[in-house]
C-alpha positions, 0 to 999 in steps of 0.5 A: 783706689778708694772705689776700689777698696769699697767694692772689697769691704762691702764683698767682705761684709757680704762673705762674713754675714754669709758666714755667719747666716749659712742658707741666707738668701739674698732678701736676707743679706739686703734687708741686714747688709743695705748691699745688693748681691748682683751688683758685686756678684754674678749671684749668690752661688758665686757669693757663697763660693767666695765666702768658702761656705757649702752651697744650699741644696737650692744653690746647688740646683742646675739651671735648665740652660745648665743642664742642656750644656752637661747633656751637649759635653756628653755626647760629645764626649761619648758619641754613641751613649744611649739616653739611660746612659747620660741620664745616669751620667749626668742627672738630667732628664734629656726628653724634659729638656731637648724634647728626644734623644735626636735633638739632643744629638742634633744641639751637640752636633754629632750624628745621632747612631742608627742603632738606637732609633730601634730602641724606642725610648721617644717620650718619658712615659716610655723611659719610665717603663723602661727603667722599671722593666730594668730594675725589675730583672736586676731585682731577679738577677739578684736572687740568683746570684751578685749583680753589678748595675750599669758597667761601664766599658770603653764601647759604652755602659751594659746594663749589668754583668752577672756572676753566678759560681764561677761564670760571669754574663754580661746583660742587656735588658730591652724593654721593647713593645708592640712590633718590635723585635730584638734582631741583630742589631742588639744582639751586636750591641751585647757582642760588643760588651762582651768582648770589651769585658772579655767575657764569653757569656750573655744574657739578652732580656726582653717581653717574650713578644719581642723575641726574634721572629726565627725559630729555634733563635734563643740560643745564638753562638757567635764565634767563641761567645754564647748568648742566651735570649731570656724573658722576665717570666723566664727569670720568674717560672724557673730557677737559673740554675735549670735554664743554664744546665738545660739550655746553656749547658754553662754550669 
Protein backbone atom coordinates (compact mmCIF):
# COMPACT_ATOMS: atom_id res chain seq x y z
CA UNK A 1 0.00 0.00 0.00
CA UNK A 2 2.91 2.30 0.92
CA UNK A 3 4.41 1.35 -2.56
CA UNK A 4 1.15 2.13 -3.80
CA UNK A 5 0.74 5.54 -2.53
CA UNK A 6 4.29 6.69 -3.76
CA UNK A 7 3.27 5.85 -7.30
CA UNK A 8 0.34 8.19 -6.70
CA UNK A 9 2.33 11.33 -4.96
CA UNK A 10 5.28 11.00 -7.47
CA UNK A 11 2.11 10.96 -10.73
CA UNK A 12 0.98 13.98 -8.63
CA UNK A 13 4.15 15.63 -8.60
CA UNK A 14 4.28 15.04 -12.15
CA UNK A 15 0.65 16.38 -13.16
CA UNK A 16 1.14 19.62 -10.83
CA UNK A 17 4.46 20.60 -12.47
CA UNK A 18 2.91 19.93 -15.96
CA UNK A 19 0.38 22.34 -14.71
CA UNK A 20 2.33 24.66 -13.98
CA UNK A 21 5.19 24.26 -16.73
CA UNK A 22 2.38 23.52 -19.82
CA UNK A 23 4.99 22.51 -22.91
CA UNK A 24 7.51 21.08 -20.56
CA UNK A 25 9.45 18.23 -21.82
CA UNK A 26 10.38 15.22 -20.35
CA UNK A 27 14.29 16.34 -19.50
CA UNK A 28 12.42 19.09 -17.95
CA UNK A 29 10.26 17.41 -15.72
CA UNK A 30 13.36 15.08 -14.57
CA UNK A 31 15.78 17.79 -14.30
CA UNK A 32 13.05 19.50 -11.58
CA UNK A 33 10.92 16.29 -10.53
CA UNK A 34 14.22 13.54 -10.08
CA UNK A 35 10.74 11.38 -11.53
CA UNK A 36 11.37 9.46 -14.76
CA UNK A 37 7.97 10.05 -16.91
CA UNK A 38 8.09 6.35 -18.42
CA UNK A 39 8.32 4.53 -15.43
CA UNK A 40 4.72 5.77 -14.24
CA UNK A 41 3.70 6.65 -17.69
CA UNK A 42 3.30 4.83 -21.06
CA UNK A 43 4.72 8.66 -22.21
CA UNK A 44 4.25 12.37 -21.97
CA UNK A 45 0.95 12.20 -23.82
CA UNK A 46 -0.64 10.03 -21.68
CA UNK A 47 0.97 12.20 -18.91
CA UNK A 48 -0.52 15.39 -19.92
CA UNK A 49 -3.92 13.56 -20.46
CA UNK A 50 -3.68 12.94 -16.64
CA UNK A 51 -2.88 16.22 -15.83
CA UNK A 52 -5.96 17.34 -18.07
CA UNK A 53 -3.68 19.95 -19.63
CA UNK A 54 -3.87 20.58 -23.66
CA UNK A 55 -1.45 18.56 -25.81
CA UNK A 56 1.63 20.14 -27.53
CA UNK A 57 1.57 20.39 -31.25
CA UNK A 58 4.49 18.00 -30.82
CA UNK A 59 2.28 15.69 -28.57
CA UNK A 60 -0.26 15.88 -30.77
CA UNK A 61 1.88 14.67 -33.82
CA UNK A 62 0.99 10.83 -35.03
CA UNK A 63 3.56 8.50 -35.04
CA UNK A 64 4.09 6.64 -38.73
CA UNK A 65 2.86 3.42 -36.91
CA UNK A 66 -0.21 5.64 -35.86
CA UNK A 67 -1.20 6.80 -38.92
CA UNK A 68 -0.70 3.46 -40.98
CA UNK A 69 -3.38 2.27 -38.37
CA UNK A 70 -6.02 5.32 -39.10
CA UNK A 71 -5.22 4.62 -42.83
CA UNK A 72 -6.08 0.61 -42.33
CA UNK A 73 -9.54 1.48 -40.19
CA UNK A 74 -10.33 3.56 -43.14
CA UNK A 75 -10.65 1.46 -45.76
CA UNK A 76 -12.17 -0.83 -44.11
CA UNK A 77 -14.52 1.15 -43.20
CA UNK A 78 -15.04 2.52 -46.40
CA UNK A 79 -14.03 -0.04 -49.02
CA UNK A 80 -13.84 1.75 -52.39
CA UNK A 81 -12.22 5.23 -51.25
CA UNK A 82 -9.68 6.69 -53.43
CA UNK A 83 -6.35 7.71 -52.20
CA UNK A 84 -7.47 11.60 -52.17
CA UNK A 85 -10.29 10.38 -50.14
CA UNK A 86 -8.56 8.97 -47.07
CA UNK A 87 -5.78 11.68 -47.30
CA UNK A 88 -8.56 14.16 -46.52
CA UNK A 89 -9.84 12.02 -44.17
CA UNK A 90 -7.44 11.13 -42.39
CA UNK A 91 -4.36 13.64 -42.67
CA UNK A 92 -2.09 10.90 -43.90
CA UNK A 93 0.06 10.79 -46.85
CA UNK A 94 -0.64 6.93 -47.86
CA UNK A 95 2.24 6.82 -50.82
CA UNK A 96 4.83 8.12 -47.79
CA UNK A 97 3.46 5.28 -45.80
CA UNK A 98 2.48 2.27 -47.58
CA UNK A 99 4.60 2.81 -50.73
CA UNK A 100 0.70 3.06 -53.13
CA UNK A 101 -2.66 2.94 -52.54
CA UNK A 102 -2.79 -1.28 -53.18
CA UNK A 103 -0.59 -1.87 -50.45
CA UNK A 104 -2.51 -0.01 -48.30
CA UNK A 105 -5.54 -1.91 -49.61
CA UNK A 106 -3.51 -5.16 -48.98
CA UNK A 107 -2.34 -4.30 -44.88
CA UNK A 108 -6.19 -3.73 -44.59
CA UNK A 109 -7.46 -6.71 -46.18
CA UNK A 110 -9.72 -5.79 -48.62
CA UNK A 111 -9.59 -6.02 -52.34
CA UNK A 112 -8.19 -3.19 -53.88
CA UNK A 113 -11.53 -1.96 -56.52
CA UNK A 114 -10.48 -2.50 -60.04
CA UNK A 115 -11.65 0.88 -61.19
CA UNK A 116 -9.12 2.95 -59.25
CA UNK A 117 -6.04 1.12 -61.06
CA UNK A 118 -7.06 3.40 -64.13
CA UNK A 119 -6.69 6.35 -61.94
CA UNK A 120 -2.96 6.71 -62.16
CA UNK A 121 -2.13 8.11 -58.84
CA UNK A 122 0.96 5.39 -58.11
CA UNK A 123 3.84 7.92 -56.73
CA UNK A 124 3.53 11.48 -54.86
CA UNK A 125 4.94 13.42 -57.49
CA UNK A 126 1.68 12.13 -59.47
CA UNK A 127 -0.69 12.95 -56.29
CA UNK A 128 0.69 16.57 -56.28
CA UNK A 129 -0.24 17.07 -59.65
CA UNK A 130 -3.36 15.82 -59.24
CA UNK A 131 -4.46 17.71 -56.35
CA UNK A 132 -3.22 21.11 -58.11
CA UNK A 133 -5.08 20.10 -61.35
CA UNK A 134 -7.90 19.78 -58.99
CA UNK A 135 -7.66 22.92 -57.16
CA UNK A 136 -7.16 24.38 -60.28
CA UNK A 137 -10.65 23.88 -61.88
CA UNK A 138 -12.58 24.35 -58.23
CA UNK A 139 -10.71 27.80 -58.70
CA UNK A 140 -12.44 28.47 -62.20
CA UNK A 141 -15.64 26.93 -61.16
CA UNK A 142 -15.58 29.19 -58.80
CA UNK A 143 -15.66 32.07 -61.03
CA UNK A 144 -18.99 30.92 -62.30
CA UNK A 145 -20.77 30.48 -59.60
CA UNK A 146 -20.66 28.69 -55.72
CA UNK A 147 -18.65 25.34 -55.40
CA UNK A 148 -18.73 23.00 -52.41
CA UNK A 149 -15.33 20.98 -52.44
CA UNK A 150 -15.41 17.31 -51.80
CA UNK A 151 -19.08 16.11 -50.90
CA UNK A 152 -19.51 13.20 -49.38
CA UNK A 153 -22.39 10.77 -50.42
CA UNK A 154 -22.98 7.27 -49.43
CA UNK A 155 -21.06 5.72 -52.59
CA UNK A 156 -17.98 7.94 -51.89
CA UNK A 157 -16.77 11.41 -51.75
CA UNK A 158 -17.39 13.75 -55.65
CA UNK A 159 -15.09 16.21 -56.11
CA UNK A 160 -17.32 19.13 -55.66
CA UNK A 161 -21.02 19.91 -56.89
CA UNK A 162 -21.78 22.88 -58.99
CA UNK A 163 -24.50 25.32 -58.46
CA UNK A 164 -24.87 28.08 -61.20
CA UNK A 165 -28.68 29.90 -60.98
CA UNK A 166 -31.07 27.34 -60.20
CA UNK A 167 -28.90 23.80 -61.57
CA UNK A 168 -26.89 21.81 -59.42
CA UNK A 169 -23.62 19.54 -61.46
CA UNK A 170 -21.95 17.08 -59.61
CA UNK A 171 -17.81 17.23 -60.88
CA UNK A 172 -15.44 15.00 -61.01
CA UNK A 173 -12.12 16.02 -62.12
CA UNK A 174 -9.54 13.36 -63.70
CA UNK A 175 -6.42 14.56 -64.03
CA UNK A 176 -5.05 11.81 -66.32
CA UNK A 177 -1.97 11.97 -68.71
CA UNK A 178 -0.02 10.21 -71.41
CA UNK A 179 -2.46 7.11 -72.95
CA UNK A 180 -5.00 7.49 -70.52
CA UNK A 181 -8.21 8.23 -71.58
CA UNK A 182 -11.77 8.64 -69.62
CA UNK A 183 -13.79 5.74 -70.58
CA UNK A 184 -16.79 4.30 -69.09
CA UNK A 185 -15.19 3.28 -66.25
CA UNK A 186 -15.25 6.95 -64.91
CA UNK A 187 -18.09 8.21 -66.54
CA UNK A 188 -19.86 5.25 -64.33
CA UNK A 189 -18.25 6.65 -61.26
CA UNK A 190 -19.65 10.23 -61.93
CA UNK A 191 -23.18 8.32 -62.63
CA UNK A 192 -23.05 6.84 -59.24
CA UNK A 193 -22.60 10.47 -57.68
CA UNK A 194 -25.22 11.73 -59.17
CA UNK A 195 -27.84 9.47 -58.40
CA UNK A 196 -26.75 9.46 -54.70
CA UNK A 197 -27.13 13.38 -54.89
CA UNK A 198 -30.28 12.80 -56.85
CA UNK A 199 -28.92 15.28 -59.35
CA UNK A 200 -29.69 15.32 -63.10
CA UNK A 201 -26.29 17.27 -64.25
CA UNK A 202 -22.52 16.61 -64.49
CA UNK A 203 -19.46 17.76 -65.46
CA UNK A 204 -16.23 15.38 -66.07
CA UNK A 205 -12.93 17.53 -66.18
CA UNK A 206 -10.11 16.17 -67.62
CA UNK A 207 -6.64 17.54 -70.09
CA UNK A 208 -8.19 17.43 -73.77
CA UNK A 209 -5.77 14.59 -74.47
CA UNK A 210 -7.67 12.33 -72.38
CA UNK A 211 -10.79 13.00 -73.79
CA UNK A 212 -12.64 9.36 -75.08
CA UNK A 213 -11.42 8.25 -78.12
CA UNK A 214 -15.01 8.16 -79.97
CA UNK A 215 -16.17 11.25 -81.83
CA UNK A 216 -19.05 13.24 -80.98
CA UNK A 217 -18.57 11.40 -77.00
CA UNK A 218 -18.56 14.92 -75.25
CA UNK A 219 -22.18 15.06 -74.46
CA UNK A 220 -22.97 11.60 -72.89
CA UNK A 221 -27.10 10.79 -71.83
CA UNK A 222 -27.71 8.07 -69.66
CA UNK A 223 -31.15 7.65 -68.83
CA UNK A 224 -32.48 10.97 -67.41
CA UNK A 225 -28.85 12.27 -66.50
CA UNK A 226 -26.78 14.37 -68.71
CA UNK A 227 -23.10 14.83 -68.29
CA UNK A 228 -21.16 17.31 -70.17
CA UNK A 229 -16.78 16.20 -70.65
CA UNK A 230 -15.08 19.62 -70.36
CA UNK A 231 -11.18 20.59 -70.42
CA UNK A 232 -9.67 23.34 -68.08
CA UNK A 233 -9.01 25.34 -71.49
CA UNK A 234 -12.64 24.93 -71.71
CA UNK A 235 -13.33 26.39 -68.34
CA UNK A 236 -10.37 29.30 -69.45
CA UNK A 237 -11.60 30.27 -73.22
CA UNK A 238 -15.32 30.35 -72.60
CA UNK A 239 -17.48 31.63 -70.24
CA UNK A 240 -20.04 28.70 -68.79
CA UNK A 241 -22.86 30.19 -69.41
CA UNK A 242 -22.26 29.87 -73.45
CA UNK A 243 -20.89 26.15 -73.17
CA UNK A 244 -24.23 25.04 -71.28
CA UNK A 245 -26.67 27.29 -73.46
CA UNK A 246 -24.85 26.02 -76.71
CA UNK A 247 -23.80 22.50 -76.05
CA UNK A 248 -26.02 21.40 -72.62
CA UNK A 249 -28.75 23.60 -73.65
CA UNK A 250 -29.43 23.57 -69.32
CA UNK A 251 -29.70 27.27 -68.87
Amino acid sequence: MKYKNNIEQRKKMVRDYIQSHPNCTCRDIKLVTKIKIERLYSGLKEAYISANVPLSKSLKKRTKEQQRSDIINYIKNHPGYTVIDIRDSTKTNVPILFGTIMNAYRHAGVEFPKREITSGIRSPIVIERSLNYEKRIIKLLAKFGEVQPKVRTRLGIADCVFKKDDKSFVVEIKDFRARNNITMSQIKQLVRYMKALSCNHGLLVCPKESFPKQKNSRNIYIETLIIKILSEEDLRGRSINHLLEDEYNLV
